[in-house]
C-alpha positions as CSV (number, residue, x, y, z in Angstrom):
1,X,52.7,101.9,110.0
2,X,53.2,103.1,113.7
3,X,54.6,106.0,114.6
4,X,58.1,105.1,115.6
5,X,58.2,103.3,111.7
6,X,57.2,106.3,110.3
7,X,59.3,108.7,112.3
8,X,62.5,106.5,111.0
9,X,61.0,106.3,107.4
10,X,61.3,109.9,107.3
11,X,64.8,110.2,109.1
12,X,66.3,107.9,106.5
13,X,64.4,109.7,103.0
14,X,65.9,113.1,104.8
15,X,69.6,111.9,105.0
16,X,69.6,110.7,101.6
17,X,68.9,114.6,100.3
18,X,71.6,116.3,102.3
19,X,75.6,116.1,103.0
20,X,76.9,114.4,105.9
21,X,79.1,116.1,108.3
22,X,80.3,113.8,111.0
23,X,83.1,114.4,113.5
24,X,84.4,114.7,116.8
25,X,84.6,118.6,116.7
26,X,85.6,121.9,115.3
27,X,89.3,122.9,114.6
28,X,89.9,125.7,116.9
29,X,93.0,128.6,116.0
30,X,92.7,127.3,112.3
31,X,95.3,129.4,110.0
32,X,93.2,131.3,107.3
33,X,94.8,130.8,103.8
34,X,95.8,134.3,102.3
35,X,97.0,135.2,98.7
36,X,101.0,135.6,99.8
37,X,100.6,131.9,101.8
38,X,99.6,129.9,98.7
39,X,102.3,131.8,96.6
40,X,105.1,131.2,99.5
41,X,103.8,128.6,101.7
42,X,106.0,127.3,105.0
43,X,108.3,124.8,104.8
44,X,106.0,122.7,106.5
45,X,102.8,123.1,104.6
46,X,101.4,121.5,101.4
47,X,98.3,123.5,100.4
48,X,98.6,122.9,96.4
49,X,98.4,119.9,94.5
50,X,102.1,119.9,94.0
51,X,102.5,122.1,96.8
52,X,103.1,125.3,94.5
53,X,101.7,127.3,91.7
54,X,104.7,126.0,89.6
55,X,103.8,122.7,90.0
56,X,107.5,122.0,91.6
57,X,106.4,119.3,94.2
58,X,109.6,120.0,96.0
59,X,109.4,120.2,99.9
60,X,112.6,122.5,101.5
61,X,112.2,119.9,104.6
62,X,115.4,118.3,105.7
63,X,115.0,116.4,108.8
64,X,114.3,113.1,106.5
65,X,117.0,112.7,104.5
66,X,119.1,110.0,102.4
67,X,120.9,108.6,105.9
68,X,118.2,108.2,108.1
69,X,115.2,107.6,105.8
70,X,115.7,103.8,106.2
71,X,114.5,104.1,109.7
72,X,110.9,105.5,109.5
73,X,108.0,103.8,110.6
74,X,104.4,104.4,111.0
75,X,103.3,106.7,113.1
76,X,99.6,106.4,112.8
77,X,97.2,105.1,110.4
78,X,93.7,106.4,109.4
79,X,91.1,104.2,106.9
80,X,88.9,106.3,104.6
81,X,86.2,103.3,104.2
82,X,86.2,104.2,100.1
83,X,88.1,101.0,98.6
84,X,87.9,103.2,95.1
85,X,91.3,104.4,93.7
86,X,92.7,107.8,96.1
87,X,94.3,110.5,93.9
88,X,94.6,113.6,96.2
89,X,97.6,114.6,97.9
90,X,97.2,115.5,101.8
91,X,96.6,119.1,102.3
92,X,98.4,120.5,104.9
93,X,97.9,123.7,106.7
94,X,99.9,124.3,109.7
95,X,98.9,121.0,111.7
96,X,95.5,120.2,110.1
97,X,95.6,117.4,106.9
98,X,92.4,117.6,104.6
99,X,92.2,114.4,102.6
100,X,89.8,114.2,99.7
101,X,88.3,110.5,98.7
102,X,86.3,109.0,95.9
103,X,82.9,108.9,96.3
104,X,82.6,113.0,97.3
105,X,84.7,113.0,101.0
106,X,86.6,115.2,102.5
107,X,87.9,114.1,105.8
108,X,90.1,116.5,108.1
109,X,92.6,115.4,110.7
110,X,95.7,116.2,112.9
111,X,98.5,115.4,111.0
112,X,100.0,114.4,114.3
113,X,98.3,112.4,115.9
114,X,95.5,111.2,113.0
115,X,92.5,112.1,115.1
116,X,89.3,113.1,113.2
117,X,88.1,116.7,113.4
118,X,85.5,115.9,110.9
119,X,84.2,114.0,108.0
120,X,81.8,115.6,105.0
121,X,80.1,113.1,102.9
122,X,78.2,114.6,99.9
123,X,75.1,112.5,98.9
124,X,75.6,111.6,95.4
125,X,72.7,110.5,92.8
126,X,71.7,107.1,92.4
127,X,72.2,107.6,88.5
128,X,75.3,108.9,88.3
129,X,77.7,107.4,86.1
130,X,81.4,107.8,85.2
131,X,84.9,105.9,84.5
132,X,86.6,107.9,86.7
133,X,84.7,108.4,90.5
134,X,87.8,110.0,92.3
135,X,89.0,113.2,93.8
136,X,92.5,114.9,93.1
137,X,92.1,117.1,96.2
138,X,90.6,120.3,98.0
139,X,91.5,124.0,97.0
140,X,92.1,125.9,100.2
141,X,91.1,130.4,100.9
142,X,91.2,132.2,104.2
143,X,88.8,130.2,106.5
144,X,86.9,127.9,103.5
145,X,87.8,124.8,101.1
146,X,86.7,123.9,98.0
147,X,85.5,120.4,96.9
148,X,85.0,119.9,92.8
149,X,82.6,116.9,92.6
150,X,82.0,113.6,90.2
151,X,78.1,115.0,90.2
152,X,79.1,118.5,88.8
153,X,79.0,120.9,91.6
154,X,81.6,122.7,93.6
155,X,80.9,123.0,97.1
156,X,82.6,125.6,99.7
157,X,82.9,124.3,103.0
158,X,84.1,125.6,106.5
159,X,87.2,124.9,106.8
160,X,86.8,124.6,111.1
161,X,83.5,122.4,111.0
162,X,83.3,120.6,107.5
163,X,79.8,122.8,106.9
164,X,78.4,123.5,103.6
165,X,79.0,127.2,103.3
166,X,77.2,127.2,99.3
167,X,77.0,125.2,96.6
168,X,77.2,125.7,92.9
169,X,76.0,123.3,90.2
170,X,78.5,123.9,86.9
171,X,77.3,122.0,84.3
172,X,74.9,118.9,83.7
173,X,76.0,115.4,85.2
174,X,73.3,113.6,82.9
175,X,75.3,114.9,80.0
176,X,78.3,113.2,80.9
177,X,79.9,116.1,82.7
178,X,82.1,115.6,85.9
179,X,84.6,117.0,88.1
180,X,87.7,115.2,89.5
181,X,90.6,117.9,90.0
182,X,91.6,119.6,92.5
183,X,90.2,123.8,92.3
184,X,93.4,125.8,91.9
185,X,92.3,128.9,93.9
186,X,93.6,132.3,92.8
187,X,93.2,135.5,94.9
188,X,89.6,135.1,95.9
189,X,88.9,132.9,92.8
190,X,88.0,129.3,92.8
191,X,88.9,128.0,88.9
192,X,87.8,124.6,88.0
193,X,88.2,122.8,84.2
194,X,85.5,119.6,83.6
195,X,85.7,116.3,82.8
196,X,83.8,114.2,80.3
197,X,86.0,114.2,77.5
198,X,85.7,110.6,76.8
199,X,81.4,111.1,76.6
200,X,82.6,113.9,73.5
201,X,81.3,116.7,76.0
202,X,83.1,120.7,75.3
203,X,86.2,121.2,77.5
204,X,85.6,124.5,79.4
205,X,87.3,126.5,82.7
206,X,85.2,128.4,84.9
207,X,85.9,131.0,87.7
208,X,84.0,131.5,90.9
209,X,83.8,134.1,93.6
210,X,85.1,132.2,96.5
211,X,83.1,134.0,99.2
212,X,79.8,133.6,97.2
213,X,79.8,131.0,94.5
214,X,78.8,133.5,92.1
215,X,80.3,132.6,88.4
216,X,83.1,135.2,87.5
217,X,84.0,134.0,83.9
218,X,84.0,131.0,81.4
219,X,86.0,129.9,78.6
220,X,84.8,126.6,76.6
221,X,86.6,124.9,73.6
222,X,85.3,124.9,69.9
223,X,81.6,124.8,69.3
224,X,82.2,122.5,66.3
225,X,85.5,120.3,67.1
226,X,87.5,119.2,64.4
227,X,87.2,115.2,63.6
228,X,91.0,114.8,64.7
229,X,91.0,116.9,67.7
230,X,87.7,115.5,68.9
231,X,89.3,111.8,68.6
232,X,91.6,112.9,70.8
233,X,88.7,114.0,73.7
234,X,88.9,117.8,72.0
235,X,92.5,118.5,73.9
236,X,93.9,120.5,71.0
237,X,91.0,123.4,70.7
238,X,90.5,123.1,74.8
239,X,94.5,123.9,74.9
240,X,94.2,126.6,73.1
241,X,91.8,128.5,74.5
242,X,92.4,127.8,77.7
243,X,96.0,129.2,76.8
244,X,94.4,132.2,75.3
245,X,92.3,133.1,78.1
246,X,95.5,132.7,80.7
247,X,97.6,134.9,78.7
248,X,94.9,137.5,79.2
249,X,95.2,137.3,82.4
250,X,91.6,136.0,83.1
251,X,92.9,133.3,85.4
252,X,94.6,136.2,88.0
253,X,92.2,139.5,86.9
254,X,88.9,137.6,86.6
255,X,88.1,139.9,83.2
256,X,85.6,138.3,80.7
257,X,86.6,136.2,78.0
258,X,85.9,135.5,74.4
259,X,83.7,131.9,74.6
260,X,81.7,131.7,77.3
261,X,79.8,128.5,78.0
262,X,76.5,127.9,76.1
């Protein structure tokens, strides 16, 4: 093997063991996300999956309305290269869109124009395995975003340059454990809830420090699941709990709860 062979041997083995981040350049005078702009966001912004904690999905916008909605037409267009379903909403923080693919993307833009700012790309294994390989969308705090991926990690990334800031492994993809939601980020903590229920795997919510990564808390459903409930992916327990630990105001306190994962 000559050198110039071996030298692009080893380029290739590297890029297959890291994220790619790819992009034209950093977003400069970014808005950091506070606590009081994710419970009243601007008219203009959609930084939730339905744009609120209520889940409303209502925009106040008025300028398309009923009479002149029959006249829109494209403004611009922007291809993702993933042909696999897309299930995230556009992100929008005053100018900037994040959009989240299958396959572990997360591609930011002017919403104006459609110009690339940047493009991560995590590097997923070569034996991962599930039915549902998509992304419902990146959680959004001060100067970061948060990424829940089909491998079973969530990933923090700068918000400016697409950067890995850390990167926390939840559970075990082997075991039929993913991640496909959206995180729903809650004054400084980054709450995520797995998938797998079709592989028979325990429902379970955890919390994460959103400046570190660090595991706050964890509530899991029912060690043994009932025949019934488990036939129906183990939804009644996981409820229940998860209802539980919400009511004790885990979710927006970050106290321990009864159940952790194990």
């Amino acid at each position: 093997m000559t050198t110039k062979q071996w030298l692009l041997s080893s380029l290739v083995a590297s890029t297959c063991l890291v994220p790619i981040t790819a992009g034209a350049g950093p977003i400069e005078n970014y808005s950091p996300v506070t606590a009081d702009r994710l419970k009243n966001p601007e008219p203009g912004n959609w930084m939730h999956y339905r744009r609120t904690y209520d889940g409303q999905g209502y925009s106040p916008l008025d300028q398309i309305n009923t009479s002149n909605v029959k006249n829109l037409t494209p403004a611009w267009t922007f291809s993702t290269g993933v042909i696999e379903g897309h299930e995230a909403p556009p992100i929008i923080n005053n100018g900037v869109m994040f959009v989240a693919t299958p396959m572990g993307q997360v591609i930011a833009l002017n919403a104006k124009t459609g110009d690339q700012y940047w493009r991560y790309k995590r590097q997923l294994p070569d034996d991962l395995f599930q039915l549902h390989p998509t992304s419902r969308g990146v959680g959004l705090w001060q100067d970061k975003l948060y990424l829940a991926t089909t491998d079973d990690h969530v990933v923090a990334l700068d918000a400016k340059t697409g950067k890995v800031v850390w990167d926390t492994k939840v559970q075990d993809y082997k075991k039929g454990q993913y991640l496909t939601l959206m995180p729903l980020v809650i004054d400084g903590k980054v709450i995520v809830g797995g998938s797998g229920g079709e592989f028979g795997v325990r429902g379970y919510v955890v919390a994460y420090d959103a400046d570190t990564g660090k595991e706050l808390w964890a509530v899991t459903s029912l060690r043994t699941m009932p025949t019934r409930a488990r036939n129906c992916g183990g939804l009644s327990p996981f409820r229940a709990r998860v209802s539980q630990a919400m009511t004790r105001g885990a979710a927006t306190t970050g106290r321990p709860v009864a159940g952790l994962r194990g």
